[in-house]
C-alpha positions as CSV (number, residue, x, y, z in Angstrom):
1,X,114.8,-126.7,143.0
2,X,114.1,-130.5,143.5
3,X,117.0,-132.4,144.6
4,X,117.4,-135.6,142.5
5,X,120.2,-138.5,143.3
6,X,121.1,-140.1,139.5
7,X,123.2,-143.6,139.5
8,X,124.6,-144.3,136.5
9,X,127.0,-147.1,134.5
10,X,127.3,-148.4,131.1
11,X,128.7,-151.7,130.3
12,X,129.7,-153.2,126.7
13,X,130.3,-156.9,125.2
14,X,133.5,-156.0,123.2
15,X,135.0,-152.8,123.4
16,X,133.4,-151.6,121.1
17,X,130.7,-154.3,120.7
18,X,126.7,-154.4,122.1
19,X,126.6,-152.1,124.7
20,X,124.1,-150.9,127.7
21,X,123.5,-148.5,130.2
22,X,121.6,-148.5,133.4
23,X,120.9,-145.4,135.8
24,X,118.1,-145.2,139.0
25,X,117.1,-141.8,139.6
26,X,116.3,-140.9,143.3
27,X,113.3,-138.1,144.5
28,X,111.4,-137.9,147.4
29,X,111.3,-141.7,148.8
30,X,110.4,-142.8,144.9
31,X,113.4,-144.5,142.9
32,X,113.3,-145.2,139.0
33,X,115.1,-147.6,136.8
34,X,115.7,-147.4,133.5
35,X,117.8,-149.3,130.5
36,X,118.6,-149.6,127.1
37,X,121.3,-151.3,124.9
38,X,122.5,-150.4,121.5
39,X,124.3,-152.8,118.9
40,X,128.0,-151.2,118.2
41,X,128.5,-149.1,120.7
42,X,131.8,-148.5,123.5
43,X,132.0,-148.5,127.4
44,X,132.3,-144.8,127.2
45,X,129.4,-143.8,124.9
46,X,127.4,-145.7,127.3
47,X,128.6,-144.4,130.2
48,X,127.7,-141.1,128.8
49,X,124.5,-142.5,127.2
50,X,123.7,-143.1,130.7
51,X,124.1,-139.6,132.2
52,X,121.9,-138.6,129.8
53,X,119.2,-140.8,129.4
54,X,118.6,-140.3,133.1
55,X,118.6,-136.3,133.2
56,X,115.8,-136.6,130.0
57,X,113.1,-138.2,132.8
58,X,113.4,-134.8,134.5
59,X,110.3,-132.9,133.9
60,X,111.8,-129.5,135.4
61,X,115.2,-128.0,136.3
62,X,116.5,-130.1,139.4
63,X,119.5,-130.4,141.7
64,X,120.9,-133.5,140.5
65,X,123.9,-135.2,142.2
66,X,125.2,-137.7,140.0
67,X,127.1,-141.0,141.1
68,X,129.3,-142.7,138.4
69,X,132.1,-145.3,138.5
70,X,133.4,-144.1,135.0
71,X,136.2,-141.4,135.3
72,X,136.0,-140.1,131.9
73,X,132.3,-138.7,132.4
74,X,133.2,-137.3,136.5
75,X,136.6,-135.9,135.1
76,X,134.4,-134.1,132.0
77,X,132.6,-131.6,134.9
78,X,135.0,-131.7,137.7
79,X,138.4,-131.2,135.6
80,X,136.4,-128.9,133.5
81,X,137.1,-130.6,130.2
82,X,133.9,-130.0,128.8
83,X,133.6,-126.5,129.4
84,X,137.0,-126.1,127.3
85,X,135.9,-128.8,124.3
86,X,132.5,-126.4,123.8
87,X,134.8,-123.4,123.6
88,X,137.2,-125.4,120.8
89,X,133.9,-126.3,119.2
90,X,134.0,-129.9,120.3
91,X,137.5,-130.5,119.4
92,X,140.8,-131.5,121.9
93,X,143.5,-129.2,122.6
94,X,145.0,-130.4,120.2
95,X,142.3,-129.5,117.0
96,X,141.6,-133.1,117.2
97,X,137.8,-134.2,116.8
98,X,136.6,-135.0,119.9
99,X,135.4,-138.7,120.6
100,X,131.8,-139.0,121.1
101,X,131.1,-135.2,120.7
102,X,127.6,-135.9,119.9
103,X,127.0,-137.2,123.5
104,X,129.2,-134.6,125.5
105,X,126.8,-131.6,122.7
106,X,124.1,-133.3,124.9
107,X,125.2,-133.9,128.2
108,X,126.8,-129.7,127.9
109,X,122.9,-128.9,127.1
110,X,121.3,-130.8,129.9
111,X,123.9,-129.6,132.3
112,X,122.4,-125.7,131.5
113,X,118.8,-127.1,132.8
114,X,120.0,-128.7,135.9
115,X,122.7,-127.8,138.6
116,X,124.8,-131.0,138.4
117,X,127.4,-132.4,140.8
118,X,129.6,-135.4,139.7
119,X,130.8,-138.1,142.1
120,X,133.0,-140.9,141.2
121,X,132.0,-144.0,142.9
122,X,134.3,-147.2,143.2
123,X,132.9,-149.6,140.4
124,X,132.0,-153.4,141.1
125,X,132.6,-152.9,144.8
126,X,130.1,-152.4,147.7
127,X,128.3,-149.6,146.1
128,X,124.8,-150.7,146.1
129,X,122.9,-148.7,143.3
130,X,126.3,-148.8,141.3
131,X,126.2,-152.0,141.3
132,X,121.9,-152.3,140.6
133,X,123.3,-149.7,137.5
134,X,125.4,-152.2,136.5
135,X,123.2,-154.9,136.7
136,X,120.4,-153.5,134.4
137,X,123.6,-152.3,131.8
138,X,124.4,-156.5,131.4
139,X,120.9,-157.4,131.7
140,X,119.8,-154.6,128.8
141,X,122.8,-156.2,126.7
142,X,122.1,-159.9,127.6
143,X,118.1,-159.2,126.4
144,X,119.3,-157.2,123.2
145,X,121.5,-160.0,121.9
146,X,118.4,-162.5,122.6
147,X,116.3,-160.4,120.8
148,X,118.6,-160.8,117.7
């Protein structure tokens, strides 16, 4: 299985508001970058959004260690929140609708192809492709209001 490093961060302008997500994937020596924004949108949908756009550029099941400053989408895997929201059919504990089950449906599917690993990572500090992830979240949302 191919071993694949995945940066990740989402960013939004207004809470919720325009939103983006950045992530650079890592194989072999070759890095990829990759962006998008979205018009009413929260920090957390694109912190998930990002997760997930950047496991969809796999072509095959890989090893995938993922690097993430947002604690809601490492404490999903490591706390094992997700595995119990599938089992309460994307609800809380509580019977409460879960917030952005349409992402966590996803991110639960893509984590069946690939072996994942979450690591939290210190945002806006001195992590370099946390803060390149960052960087291409603001830029996407700075281009997709100029575009309006």
């Amino acid at each position: 299985m191919k071993r694949v490093i995945l940066y990740t961060d989402g960013a939004c302008s207004g809470n919720p508001g325009v939103g983006g997500w950045g992530a650079v994937l890592m194989f072999n020596g070759h890095e990829k970058r990759i962006s998008s924004a979205e018009q009413s949108t929260t920090n957390n949908r694109m912190e998930v959004t990002a997760v997930i756009e950047g496991l969809k550029c796999l072509k095959e099941p890989c090893e995938v260690q993922v690097y993430s400053d947002s604690a809601y989408t490492v404490n999903a895997f490591n706390n094992g929140w997700i595995y119990d929201w599938a089992k309460l059919g994307w609800h809380k504990a509580d019977g409460k609708p879960l917030l952005n089950a349409d992402l966590w449906q996803q991110l639960y599917t893509l984590s069946k192809t690939h072996k994942l690993t979450f690591i939290k990572v210190k945002g806006h500090s001195d992590n370099e492709y946390n803060n390149i992830c960052d960087k291409l979240a603001t830029d996407a949302i700075k281009n997709f209001k100029s575009s309006l």
